[in-house]
C-alpha positions in Angstrom: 221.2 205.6 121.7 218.1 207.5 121.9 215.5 207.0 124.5 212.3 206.0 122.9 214.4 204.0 119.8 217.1 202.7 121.7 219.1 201.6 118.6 222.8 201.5 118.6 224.8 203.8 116.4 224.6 202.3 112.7 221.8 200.5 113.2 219.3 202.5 111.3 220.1 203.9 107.1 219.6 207.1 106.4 216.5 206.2 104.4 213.5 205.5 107.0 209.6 204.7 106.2 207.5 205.7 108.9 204.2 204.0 109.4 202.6 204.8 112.6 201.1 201.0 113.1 204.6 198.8 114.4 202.7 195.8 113.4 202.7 197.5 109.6 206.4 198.1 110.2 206.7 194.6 110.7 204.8 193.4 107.8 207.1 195.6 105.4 210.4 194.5 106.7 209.5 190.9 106.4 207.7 191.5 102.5 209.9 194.2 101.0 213.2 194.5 102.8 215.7 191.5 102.3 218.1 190.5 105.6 215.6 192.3 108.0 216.8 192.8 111.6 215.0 194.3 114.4 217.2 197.8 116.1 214.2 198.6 118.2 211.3 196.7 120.4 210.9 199.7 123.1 207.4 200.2 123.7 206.3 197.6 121.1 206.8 200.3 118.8 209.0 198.0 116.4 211.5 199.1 113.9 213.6 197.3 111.3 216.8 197.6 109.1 217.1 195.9 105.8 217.8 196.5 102.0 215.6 197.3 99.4 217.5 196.8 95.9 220.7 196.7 97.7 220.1 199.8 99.6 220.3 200.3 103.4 215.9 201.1 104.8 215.1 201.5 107.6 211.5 201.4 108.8 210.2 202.6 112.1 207.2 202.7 113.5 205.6 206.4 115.1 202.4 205.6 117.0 198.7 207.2 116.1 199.2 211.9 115.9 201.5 214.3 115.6 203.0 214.0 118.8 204.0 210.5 119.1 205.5 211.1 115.8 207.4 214.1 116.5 209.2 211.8 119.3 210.1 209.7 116.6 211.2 211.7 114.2 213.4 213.8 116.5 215.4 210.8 118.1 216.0 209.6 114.0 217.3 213.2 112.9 219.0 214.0 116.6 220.3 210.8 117.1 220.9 208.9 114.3 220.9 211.6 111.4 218.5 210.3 109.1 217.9 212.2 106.2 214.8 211.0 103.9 211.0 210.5 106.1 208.5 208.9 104.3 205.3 208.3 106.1 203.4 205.4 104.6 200.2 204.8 106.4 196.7 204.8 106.1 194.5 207.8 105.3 190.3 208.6 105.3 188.9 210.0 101.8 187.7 213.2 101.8 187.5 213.5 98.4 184.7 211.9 96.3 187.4 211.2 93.4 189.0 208.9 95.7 188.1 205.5 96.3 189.2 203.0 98.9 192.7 201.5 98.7 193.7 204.3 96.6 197.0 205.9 97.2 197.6 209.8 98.0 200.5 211.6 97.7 201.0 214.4 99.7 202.5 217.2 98.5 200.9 219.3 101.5 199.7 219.2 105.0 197.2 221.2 106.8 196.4 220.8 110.3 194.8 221.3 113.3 197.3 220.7 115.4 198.7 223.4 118.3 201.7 221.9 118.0 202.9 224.9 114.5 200.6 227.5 116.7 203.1 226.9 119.1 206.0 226.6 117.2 205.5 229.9 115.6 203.7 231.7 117.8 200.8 233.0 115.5 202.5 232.5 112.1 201.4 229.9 109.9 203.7 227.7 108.2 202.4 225.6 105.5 204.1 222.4 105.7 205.4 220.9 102.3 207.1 217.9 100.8 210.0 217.9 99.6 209.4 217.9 95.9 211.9 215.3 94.4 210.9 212.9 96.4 206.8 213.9 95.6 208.1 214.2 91.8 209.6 210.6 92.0 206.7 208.9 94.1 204.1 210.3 91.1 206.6 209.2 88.3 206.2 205.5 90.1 203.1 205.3 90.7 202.0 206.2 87.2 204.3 204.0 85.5 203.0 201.1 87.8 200.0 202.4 87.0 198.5 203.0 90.3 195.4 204.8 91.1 196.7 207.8 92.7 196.0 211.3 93.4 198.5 214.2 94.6 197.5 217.3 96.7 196.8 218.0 100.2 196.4 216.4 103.2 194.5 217.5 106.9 196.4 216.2 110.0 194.2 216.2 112.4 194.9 216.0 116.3 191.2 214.3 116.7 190.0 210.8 115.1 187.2 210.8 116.7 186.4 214.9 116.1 183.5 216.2 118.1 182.8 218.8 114.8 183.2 216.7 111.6 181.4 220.0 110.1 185.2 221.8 110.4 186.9 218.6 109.0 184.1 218.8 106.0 185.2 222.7 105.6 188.3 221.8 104.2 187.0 219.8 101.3 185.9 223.3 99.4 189.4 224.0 99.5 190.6 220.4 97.8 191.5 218.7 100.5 191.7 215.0 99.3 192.1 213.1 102.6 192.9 213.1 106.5 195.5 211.8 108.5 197.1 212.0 111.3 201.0 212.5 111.3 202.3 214.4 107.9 202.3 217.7 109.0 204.7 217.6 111.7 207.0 215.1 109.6 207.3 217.9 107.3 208.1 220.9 109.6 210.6 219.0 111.3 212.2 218.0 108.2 212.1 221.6 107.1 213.6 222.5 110.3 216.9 219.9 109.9 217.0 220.6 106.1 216.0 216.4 105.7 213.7 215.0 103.1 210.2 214.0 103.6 207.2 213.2 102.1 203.9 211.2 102.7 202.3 208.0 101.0 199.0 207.2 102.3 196.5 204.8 101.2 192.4 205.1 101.4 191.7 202.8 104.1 188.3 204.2 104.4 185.9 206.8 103.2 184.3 209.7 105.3 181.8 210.2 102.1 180.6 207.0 101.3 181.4 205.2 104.5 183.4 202.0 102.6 186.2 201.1 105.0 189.2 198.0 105.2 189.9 195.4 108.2 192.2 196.3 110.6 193.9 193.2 109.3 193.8 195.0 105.7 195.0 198.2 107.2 197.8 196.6 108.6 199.1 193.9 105.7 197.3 194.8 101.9 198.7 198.2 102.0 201.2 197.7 99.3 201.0 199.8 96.4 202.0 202.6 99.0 205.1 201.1 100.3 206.3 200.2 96.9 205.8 203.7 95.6 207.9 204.9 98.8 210.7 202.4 98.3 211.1 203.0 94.5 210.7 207.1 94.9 213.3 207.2 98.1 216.2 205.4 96.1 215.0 207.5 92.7 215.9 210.5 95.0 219.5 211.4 96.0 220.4 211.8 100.0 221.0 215.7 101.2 223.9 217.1 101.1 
């Protein structure tokens, strides 16, 4: 039992969706996971067991940044040794080829977080997906024929940055959207030899200023978590 999941051993598969909205982990475990039960309330930060096509999914809910996630993330690998991480959550276009309710795949993830400057004292690690899990989520998505995109990501520590100028920087170098959370799902996944990748979709754009409902963000988000589903079981576990 960890102390910010608080699950019992068994309770959570070794497949695990992280969105960082619990009310969103809520929403997929009653619309895409069959025999749903709830491990986890601590916090309000909800998280489910179920199956998806037979198979054991978890999903767990991680909060808003890098942080909060990295709590999360740590207790599932530490604790109860789960070995895929999909985050599937909602991202801002940076990007004017992307439109709103699109999906990104993100097979990269730069950041502005201290959190890697820490880490690795000066160096710079560029945190990746794993690729047969971002091969499999792009083979779905264009045989469902989803409008998709794949590249990289920003996880930034601010949403509400005080220099949108250095968010806007990153563009030049194709830079399709930013979020909040990949970038430390991937190191730490790195770090425990686990699988990990993120599915985001559009929720709203910094270019054009079209944006969803919280309600929307929350509940109409599933192109994204149907991608993550199909590519996670497409994928064998490590090891």
């Amino acid at each position: 039992m960890s102390t910010h999941i608080a699950a019992q051993p068994g309770q959570i598969a070794p497949r695990v969706l992280l969105p960082g909205d619990p009310l969103r982990a809520r929403w997929i475990a009653e619309n895409f996971l069959e025999g749903a039960e709830c491990y986890s309330e601590v916090r309000g930060m909800l998280g489910f067991t179920g199956t998806f096509r037979g198979e054991r999914v978890s999903v767990q809910g991680t909060g808003m940044g890098q942080p909060s996630a990295s709590i999360y993330v740590n207790e599932l690998i530490k604790d109860y040794d789960a070995q895929q991480l999909v985050r599937v959550g909602s991202c801002g276009a940076l990007s004017e080829q992307l439109r709103v309710r699109d999906v990104v795949i993100a097979q990269a993830a730069a950041t502005d977080s201290s959190m890697n400057t820490l880490r690795f004292q000066g160096y710079h690690f560029p945190p990746t997906a794993t690729f047969a899990l971002l091969r499999n989520a792009v083979e779905v998505a264009e045989r469902a024929q989803v409008r998709h995109m794949v590249g990289t990501v920003f996880s930034s520590d601010s949403f509400y940055h005080s220099r949108a100028e250095l968010t806007a920087n990153v563009v030049d170098y194709g830079v399709l959207a930013v979020e909040m959370e990949a970038a430390e799902i991937y190191t730490l996944a790195a770090r425990h030899g686990r699988q990990a990748l993120g599915v985001m979709t559009v929720s709203d754009h910094i270019v054009t200023g079209e944006e969803t409902t919280a309600q929307e963000r929350e509940q109409t988000f599933g192109d994204m978590v149907t991608v993550a589903l199909e590519a996670m079981l497409a994928t064998p576990l490590p090891g």
